[in-house]
LOLUM-189466 format. One record per residue: x, y, z negated of N, C-alpha, C in turn. Coordinates in nm, 2 decimals. Atoms other than C-alpha are relative to their C-alpha. Layout:
! LOLUM-189466
+--------+--------+--------+--------+--------+--------+--------+--------+--------+
!    n_X !    n_Y !    n_Z !   ca_X !   ca_Y !   ca_Z !    c_X !    c_Y !    c_Z !
+--------+--------+--------+--------+--------+--------+--------+--------+--------+
!      X !      Y !      Z !      X !      Y !      Z !      X !      Y !      Z !
...
+--------+--------+--------+--------+--------+--------+--------+--------+--------+
***
This chain:
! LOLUM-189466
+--------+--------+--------+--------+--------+--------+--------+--------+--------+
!    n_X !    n_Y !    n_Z !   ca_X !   ca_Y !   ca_Z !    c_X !    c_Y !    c_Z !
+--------+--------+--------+--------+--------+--------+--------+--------+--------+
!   0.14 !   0.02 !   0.05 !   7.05 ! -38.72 !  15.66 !  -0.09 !   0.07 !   0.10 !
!   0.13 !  -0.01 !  -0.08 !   6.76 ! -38.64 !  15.86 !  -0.11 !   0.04 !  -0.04 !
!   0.13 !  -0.11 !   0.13 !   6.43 ! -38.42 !  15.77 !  -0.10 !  -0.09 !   0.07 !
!   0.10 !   0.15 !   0.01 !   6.18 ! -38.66 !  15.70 !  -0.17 !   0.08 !   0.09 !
!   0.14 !  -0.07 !  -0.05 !   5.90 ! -38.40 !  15.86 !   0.03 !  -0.03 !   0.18 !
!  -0.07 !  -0.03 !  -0.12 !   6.09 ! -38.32 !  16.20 !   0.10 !  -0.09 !   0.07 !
!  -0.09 !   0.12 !  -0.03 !   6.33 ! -38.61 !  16.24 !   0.14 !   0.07 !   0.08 !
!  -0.11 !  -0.05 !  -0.03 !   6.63 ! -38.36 !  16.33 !   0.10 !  -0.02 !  -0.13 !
!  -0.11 !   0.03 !   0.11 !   6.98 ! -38.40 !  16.14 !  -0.03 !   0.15 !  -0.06 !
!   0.02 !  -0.10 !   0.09 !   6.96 ! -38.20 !  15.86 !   0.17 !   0.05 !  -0.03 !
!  -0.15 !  -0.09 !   0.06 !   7.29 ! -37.95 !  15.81 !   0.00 !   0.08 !  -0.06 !
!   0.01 !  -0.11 !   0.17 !   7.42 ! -37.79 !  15.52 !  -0.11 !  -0.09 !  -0.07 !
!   0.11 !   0.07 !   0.10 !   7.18 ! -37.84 !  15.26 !  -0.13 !  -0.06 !   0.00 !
!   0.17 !   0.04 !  -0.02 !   6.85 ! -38.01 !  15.29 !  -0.08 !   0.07 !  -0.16 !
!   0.11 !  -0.06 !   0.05 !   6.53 ! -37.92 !  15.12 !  -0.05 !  -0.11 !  -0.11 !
!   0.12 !   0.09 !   0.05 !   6.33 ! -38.10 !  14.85 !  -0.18 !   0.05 !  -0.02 !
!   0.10 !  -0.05 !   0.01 !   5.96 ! -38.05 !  14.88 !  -0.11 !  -0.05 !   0.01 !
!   0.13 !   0.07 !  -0.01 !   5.60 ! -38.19 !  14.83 !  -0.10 !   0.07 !   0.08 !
!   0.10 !  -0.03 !  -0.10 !   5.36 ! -38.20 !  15.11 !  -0.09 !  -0.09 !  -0.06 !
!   0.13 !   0.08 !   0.02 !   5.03 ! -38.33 !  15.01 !   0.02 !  -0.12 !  -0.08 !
!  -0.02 !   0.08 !   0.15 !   5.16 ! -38.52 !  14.67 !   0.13 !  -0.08 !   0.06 !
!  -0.11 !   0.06 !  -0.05 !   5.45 ! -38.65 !  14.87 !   0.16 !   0.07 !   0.03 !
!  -0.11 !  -0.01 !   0.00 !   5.82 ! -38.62 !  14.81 !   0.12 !   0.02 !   0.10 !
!  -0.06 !   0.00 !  -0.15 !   6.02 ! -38.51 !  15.11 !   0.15 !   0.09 !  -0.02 !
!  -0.15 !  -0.11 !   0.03 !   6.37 ! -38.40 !  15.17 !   0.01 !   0.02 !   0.16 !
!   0.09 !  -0.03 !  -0.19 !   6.32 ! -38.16 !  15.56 !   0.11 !   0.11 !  -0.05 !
!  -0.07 !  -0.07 !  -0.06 !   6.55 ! -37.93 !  15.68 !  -0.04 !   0.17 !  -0.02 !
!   0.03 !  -0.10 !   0.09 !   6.52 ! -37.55 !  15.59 !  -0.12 !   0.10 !   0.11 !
!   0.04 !  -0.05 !  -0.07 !   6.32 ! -37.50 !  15.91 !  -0.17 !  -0.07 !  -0.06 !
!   0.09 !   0.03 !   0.02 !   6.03 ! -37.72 !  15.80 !  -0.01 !  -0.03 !  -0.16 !
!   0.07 !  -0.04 !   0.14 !   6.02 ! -37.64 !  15.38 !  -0.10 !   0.08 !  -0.05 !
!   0.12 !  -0.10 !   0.03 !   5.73 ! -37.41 !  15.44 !  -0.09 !  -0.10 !   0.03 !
!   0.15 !   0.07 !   0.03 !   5.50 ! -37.69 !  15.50 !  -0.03 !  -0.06 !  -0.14 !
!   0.05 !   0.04 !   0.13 !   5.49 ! -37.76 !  15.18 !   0.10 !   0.06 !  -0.15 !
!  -0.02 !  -0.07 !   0.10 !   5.58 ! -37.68 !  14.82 !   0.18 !  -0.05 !  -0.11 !
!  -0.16 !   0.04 !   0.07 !   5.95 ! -37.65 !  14.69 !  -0.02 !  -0.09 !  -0.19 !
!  -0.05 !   0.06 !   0.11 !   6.04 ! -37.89 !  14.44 !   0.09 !   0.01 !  -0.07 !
!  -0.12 !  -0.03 !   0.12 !   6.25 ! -37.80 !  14.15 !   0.00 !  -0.09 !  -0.07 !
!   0.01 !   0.10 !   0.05 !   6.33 ! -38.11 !  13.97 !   0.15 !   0.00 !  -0.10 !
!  -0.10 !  -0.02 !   0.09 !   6.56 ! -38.14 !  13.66 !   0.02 !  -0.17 !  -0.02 !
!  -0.01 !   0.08 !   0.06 !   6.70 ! -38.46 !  13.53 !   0.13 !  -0.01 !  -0.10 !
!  -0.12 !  -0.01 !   0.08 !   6.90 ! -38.57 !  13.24 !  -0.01 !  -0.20 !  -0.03 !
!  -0.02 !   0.12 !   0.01 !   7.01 ! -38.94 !  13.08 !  -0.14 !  -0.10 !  -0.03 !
!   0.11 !   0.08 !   0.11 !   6.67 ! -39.04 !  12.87 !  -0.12 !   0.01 !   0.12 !
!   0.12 !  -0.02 !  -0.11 !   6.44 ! -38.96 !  13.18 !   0.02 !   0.11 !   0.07 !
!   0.04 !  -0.18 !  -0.06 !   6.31 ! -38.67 !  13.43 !  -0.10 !   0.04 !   0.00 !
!   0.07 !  -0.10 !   0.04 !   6.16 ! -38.40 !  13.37 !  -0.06 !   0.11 !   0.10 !
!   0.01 !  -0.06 !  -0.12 !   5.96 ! -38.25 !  13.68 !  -0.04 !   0.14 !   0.00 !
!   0.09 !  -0.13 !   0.05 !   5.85 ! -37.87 !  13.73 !  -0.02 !   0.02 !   0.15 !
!   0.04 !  -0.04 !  -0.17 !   5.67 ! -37.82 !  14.09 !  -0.05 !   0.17 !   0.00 !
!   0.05 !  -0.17 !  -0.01 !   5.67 ! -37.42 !  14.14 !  -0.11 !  -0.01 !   0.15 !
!   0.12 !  -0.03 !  -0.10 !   5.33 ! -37.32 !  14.34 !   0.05 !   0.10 !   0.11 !
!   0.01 !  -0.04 !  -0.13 !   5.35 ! -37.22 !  14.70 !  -0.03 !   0.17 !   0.00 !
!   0.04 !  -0.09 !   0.04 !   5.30 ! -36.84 !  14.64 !  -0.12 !   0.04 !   0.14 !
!   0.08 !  -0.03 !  -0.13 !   5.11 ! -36.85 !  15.03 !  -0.17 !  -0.04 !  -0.08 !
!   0.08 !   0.07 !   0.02 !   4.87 ! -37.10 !  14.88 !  -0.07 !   0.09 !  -0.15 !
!   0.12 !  -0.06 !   0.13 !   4.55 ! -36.94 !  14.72 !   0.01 !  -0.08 !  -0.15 !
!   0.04 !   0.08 !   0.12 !   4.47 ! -37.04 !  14.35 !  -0.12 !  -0.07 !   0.03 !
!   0.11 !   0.03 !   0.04 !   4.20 ! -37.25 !  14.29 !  -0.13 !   0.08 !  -0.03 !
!   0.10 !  -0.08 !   0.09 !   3.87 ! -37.07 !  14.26 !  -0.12 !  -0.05 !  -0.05 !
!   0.13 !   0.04 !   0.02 !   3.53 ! -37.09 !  14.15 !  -0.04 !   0.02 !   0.16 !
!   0.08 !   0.02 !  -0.13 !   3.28 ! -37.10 !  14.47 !  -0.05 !   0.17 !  -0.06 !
!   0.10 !  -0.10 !   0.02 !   3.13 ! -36.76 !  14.46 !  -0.12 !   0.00 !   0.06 !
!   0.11 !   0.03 !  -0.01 !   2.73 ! -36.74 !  14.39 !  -0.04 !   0.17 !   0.05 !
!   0.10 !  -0.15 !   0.00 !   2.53 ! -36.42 !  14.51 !  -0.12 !  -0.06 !  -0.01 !
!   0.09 !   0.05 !   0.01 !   2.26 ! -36.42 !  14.38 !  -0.06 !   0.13 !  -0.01 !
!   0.01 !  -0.19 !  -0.03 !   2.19 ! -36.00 !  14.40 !   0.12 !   0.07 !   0.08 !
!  -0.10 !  -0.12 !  -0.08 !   2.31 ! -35.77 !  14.66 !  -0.09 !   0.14 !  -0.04 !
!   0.04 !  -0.16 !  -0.01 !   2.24 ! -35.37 !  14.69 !  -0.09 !  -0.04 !   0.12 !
!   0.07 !  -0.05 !  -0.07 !   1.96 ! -35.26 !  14.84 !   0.05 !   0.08 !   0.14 !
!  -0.04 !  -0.08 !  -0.15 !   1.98 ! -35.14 !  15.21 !   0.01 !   0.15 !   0.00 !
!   0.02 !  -0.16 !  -0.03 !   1.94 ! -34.76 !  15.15 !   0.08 !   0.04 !  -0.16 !
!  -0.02 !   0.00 !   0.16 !   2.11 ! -34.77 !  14.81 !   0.09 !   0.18 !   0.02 !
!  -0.12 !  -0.16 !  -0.03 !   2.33 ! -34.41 !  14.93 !  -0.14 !   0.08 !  -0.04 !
!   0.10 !  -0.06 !  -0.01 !   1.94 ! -34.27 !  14.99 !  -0.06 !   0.03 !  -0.14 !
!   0.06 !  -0.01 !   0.18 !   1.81 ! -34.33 !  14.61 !   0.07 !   0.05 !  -0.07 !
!  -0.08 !  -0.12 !   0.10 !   2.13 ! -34.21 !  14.43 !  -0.01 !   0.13 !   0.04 !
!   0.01 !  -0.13 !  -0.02 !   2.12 ! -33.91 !  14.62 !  -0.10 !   0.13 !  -0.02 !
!   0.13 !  -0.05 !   0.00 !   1.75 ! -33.83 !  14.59 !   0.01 !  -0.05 !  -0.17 !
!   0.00 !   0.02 !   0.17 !   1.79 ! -33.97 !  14.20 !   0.07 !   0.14 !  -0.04 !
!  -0.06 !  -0.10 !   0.01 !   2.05 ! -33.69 !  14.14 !  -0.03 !   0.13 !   0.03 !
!   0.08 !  -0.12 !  -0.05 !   1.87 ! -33.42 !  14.34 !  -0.09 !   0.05 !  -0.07 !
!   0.13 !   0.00 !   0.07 !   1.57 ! -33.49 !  14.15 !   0.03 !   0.07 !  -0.15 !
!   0.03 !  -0.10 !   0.17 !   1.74 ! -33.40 !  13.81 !   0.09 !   0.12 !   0.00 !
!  -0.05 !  -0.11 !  -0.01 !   1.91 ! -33.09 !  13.95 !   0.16 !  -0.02 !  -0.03 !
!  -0.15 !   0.03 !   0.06 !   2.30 ! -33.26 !  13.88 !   0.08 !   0.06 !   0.17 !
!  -0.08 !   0.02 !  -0.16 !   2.55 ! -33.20 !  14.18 !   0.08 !  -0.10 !  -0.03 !
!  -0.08 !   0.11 !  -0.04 !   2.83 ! -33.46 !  14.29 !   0.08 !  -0.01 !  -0.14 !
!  -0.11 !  -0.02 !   0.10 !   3.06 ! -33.35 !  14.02 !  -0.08 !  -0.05 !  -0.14 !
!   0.05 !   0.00 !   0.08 !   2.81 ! -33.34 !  13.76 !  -0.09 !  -0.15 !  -0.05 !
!   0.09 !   0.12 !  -0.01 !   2.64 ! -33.72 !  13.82 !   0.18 !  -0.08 !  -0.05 !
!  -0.18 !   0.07 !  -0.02 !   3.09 ! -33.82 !  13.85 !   0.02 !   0.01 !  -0.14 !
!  -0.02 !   0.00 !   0.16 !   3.11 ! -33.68 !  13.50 !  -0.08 !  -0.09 !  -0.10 !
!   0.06 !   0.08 !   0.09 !   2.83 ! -33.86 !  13.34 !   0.02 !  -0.16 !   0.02 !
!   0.02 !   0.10 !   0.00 !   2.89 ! -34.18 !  13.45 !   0.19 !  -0.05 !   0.03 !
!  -0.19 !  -0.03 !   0.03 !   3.34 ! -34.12 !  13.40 !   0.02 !  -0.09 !   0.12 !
!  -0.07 !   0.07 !  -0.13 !   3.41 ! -34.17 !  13.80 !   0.05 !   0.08 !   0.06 !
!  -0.05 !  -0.07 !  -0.06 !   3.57 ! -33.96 !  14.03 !  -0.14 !   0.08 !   0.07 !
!   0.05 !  -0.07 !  -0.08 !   3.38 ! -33.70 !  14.21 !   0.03 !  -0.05 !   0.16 !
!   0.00 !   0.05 !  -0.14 !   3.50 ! -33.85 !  14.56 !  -0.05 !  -0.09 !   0.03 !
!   0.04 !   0.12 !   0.01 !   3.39 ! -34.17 !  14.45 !  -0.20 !   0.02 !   0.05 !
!   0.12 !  -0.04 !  -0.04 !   3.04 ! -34.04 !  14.45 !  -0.03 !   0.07 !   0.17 !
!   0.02 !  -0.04 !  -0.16 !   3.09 ! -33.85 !  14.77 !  -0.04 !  -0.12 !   0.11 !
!  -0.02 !   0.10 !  -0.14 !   3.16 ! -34.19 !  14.97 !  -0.12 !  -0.08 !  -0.06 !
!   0.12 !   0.11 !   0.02 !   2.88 ! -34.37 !  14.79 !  -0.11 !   0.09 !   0.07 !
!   0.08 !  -0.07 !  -0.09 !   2.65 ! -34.11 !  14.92 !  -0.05 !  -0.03 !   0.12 !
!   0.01 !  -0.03 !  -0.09 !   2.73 ! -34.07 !  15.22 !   0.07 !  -0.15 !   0.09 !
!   0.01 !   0.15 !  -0.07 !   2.74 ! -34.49 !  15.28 !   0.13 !  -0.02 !   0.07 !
!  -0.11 !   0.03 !  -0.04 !   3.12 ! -34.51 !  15.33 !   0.09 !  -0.03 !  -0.05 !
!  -0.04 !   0.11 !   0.05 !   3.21 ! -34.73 !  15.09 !  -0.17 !  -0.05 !  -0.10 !
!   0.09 !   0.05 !   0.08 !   3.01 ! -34.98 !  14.87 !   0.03 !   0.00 !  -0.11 !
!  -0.05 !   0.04 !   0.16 !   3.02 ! -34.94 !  14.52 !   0.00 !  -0.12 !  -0.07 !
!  -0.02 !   0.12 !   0.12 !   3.16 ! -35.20 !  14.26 !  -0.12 !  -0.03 !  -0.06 !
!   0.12 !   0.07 !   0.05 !   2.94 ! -35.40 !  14.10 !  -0.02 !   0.12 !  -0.17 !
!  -0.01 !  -0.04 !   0.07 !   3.03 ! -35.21 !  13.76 !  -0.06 !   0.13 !   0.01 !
!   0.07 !  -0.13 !  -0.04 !   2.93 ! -34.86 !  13.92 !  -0.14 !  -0.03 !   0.00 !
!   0.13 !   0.05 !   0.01 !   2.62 ! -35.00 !  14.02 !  -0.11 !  -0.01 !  -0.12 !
!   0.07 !   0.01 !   0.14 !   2.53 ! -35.08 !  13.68 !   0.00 !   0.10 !  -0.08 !
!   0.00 !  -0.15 !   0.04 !   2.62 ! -34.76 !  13.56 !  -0.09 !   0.09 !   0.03 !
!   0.11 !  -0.11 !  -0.07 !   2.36 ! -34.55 !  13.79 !  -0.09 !  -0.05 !  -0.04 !
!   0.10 !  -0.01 !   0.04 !   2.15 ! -34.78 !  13.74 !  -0.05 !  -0.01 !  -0.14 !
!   0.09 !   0.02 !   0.16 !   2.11 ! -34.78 !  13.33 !   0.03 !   0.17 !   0.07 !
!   0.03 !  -0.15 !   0.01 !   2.17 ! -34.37 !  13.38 !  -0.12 !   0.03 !   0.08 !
!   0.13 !  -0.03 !  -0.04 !   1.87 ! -34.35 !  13.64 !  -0.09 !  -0.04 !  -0.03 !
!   0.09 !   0.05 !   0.01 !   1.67 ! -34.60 !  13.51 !  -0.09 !  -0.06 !   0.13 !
!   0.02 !   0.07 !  -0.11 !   1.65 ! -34.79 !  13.87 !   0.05 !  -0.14 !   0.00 !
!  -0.07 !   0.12 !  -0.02 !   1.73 ! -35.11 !  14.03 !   0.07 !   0.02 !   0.14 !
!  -0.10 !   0.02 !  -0.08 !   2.00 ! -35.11 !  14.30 !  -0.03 !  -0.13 !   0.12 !
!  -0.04 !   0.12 !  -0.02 !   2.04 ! -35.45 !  14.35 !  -0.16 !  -0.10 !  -0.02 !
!   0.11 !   0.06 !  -0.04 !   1.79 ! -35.71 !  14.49 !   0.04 !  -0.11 !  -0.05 !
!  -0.04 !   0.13 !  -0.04 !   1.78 ! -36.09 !  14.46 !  -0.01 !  -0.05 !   0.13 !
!  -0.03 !   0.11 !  -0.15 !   1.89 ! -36.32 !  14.78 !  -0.09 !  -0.10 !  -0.02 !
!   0.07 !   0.06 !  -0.07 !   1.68 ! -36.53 !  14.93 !   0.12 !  -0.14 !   0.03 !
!  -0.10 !   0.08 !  -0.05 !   1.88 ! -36.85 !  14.97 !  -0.07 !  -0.10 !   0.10 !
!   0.07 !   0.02 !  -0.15 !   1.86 ! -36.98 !  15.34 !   0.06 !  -0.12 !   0.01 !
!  -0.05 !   0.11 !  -0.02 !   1.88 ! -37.36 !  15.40 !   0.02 !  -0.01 !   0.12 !
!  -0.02 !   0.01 !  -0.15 !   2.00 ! -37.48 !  15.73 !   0.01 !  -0.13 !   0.02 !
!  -0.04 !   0.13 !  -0.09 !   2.00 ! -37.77 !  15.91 !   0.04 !  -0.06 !   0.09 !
!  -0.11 !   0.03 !  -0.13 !   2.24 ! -37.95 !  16.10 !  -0.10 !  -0.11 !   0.08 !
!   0.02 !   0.14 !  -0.12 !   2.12 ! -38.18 !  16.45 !   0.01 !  -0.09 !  -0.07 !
!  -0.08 !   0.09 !   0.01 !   2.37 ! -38.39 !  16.34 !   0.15 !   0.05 !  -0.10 !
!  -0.15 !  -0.02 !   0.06 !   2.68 ! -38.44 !  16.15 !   0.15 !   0.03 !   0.01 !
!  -0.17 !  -0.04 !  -0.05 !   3.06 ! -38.35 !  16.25 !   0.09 !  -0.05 !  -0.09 !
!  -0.10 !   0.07 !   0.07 !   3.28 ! -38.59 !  16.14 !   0.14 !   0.03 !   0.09 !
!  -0.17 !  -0.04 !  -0.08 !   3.66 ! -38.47 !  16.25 !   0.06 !  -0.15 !   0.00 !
!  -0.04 !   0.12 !  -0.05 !   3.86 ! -38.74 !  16.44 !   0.15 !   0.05 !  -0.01 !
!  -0.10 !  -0.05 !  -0.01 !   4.21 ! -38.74 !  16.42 !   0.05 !   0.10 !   0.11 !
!  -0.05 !  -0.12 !  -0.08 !   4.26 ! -38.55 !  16.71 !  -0.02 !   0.16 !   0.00 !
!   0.05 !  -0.12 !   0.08 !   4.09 ! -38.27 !  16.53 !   0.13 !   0.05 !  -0.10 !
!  -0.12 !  -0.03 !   0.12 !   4.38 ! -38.26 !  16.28 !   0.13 !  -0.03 !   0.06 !
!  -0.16 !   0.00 !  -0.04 !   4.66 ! -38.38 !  16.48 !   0.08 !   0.05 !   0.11 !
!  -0.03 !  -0.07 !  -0.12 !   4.89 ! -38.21 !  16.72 !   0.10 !  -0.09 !   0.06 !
!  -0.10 !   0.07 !  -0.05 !   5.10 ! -38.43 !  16.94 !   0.07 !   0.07 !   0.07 !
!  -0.13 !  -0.01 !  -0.10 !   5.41 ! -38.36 !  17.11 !   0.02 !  -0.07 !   0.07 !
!  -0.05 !   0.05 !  -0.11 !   5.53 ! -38.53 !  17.41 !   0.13 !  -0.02 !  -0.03 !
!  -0.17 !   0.00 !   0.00 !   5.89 ! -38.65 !  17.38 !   0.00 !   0.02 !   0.18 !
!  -0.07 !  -0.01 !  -0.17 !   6.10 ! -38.56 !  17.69 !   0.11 !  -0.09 !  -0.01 !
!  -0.06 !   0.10 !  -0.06 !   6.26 ! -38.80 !  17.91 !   0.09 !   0.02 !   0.01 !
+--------+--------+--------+--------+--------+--------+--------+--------+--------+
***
């Protein structure tokens, strides 16, 4: 038998596996292009189960921003905090976070979660977070991919 991807004799056991809704039996060098098929059957019919590629992302939603953090956002917690006499520990307690956590937000070397965020700002009574500006663009022209965009040829040797 022969692996229907790579056209080499297939030895020992071949592969069953769907590539792009299609049914293929490929050699154990080329089963990673696509998604192992585990397939049951009995007398009355079959019964399929396609286990997911564990490489291949899920499905998501498209993520919207529609608010980011402000550019100086380290500058206002710090001077927020200052202002009501709290230190690092004492801002980490009221709002149940670590005291480190506060240090690196400070001192703008990490960005805090969105959840943090909303924490400082119902305890300061600020806003953080801005709304985006959404920036249209326009293409010249269009880019339609040609197959040679997508396909990789080999050369057979003579």
């Amino acid at each position: 038998m022969e692996c229907e991807i790579c056209g080499k004799e297939i030895k020992g056991r071949g592969f069953k596996v769907v590539v792009e809704g299609t049914e293929l039996n490929v050699c154990a060098r080329c089963k990673e292009h696509g998604v192992e098929d585990i397939s049951t059957s009995s007398q009355h019919g079959v019964s399929r189960v396609v286990r997911r590629d564990r490489r291949q992302p899920r499905p998501s939603k498209p993520i919207v921003f529609t608010e980011e953090l402000v550019e100086n956002f380290n500058e206002i917690i710090r001077r927020e905090r200052q202002k009501r006499g709290w230190s690092q520990e004492e801002l980490a307690r009221r709002i149940q976070e670590k005291e480190s956590l506060i240090r690196k937000i400070e001192n703008a070397e990490i960005t805090p979660e969105p959840e943090v965020v909303e924490k400082l700002e119902r305890l300061f009574d600020i806003k953080l977070r801005e709304k985006v500006q959404e920036v249209k663009v326009e293409s010249q022209r269009k880019l339609v991919p040609t197959l040679g965009d997508v396909v990789v040829i080999k050369k057979k040797k003579r």
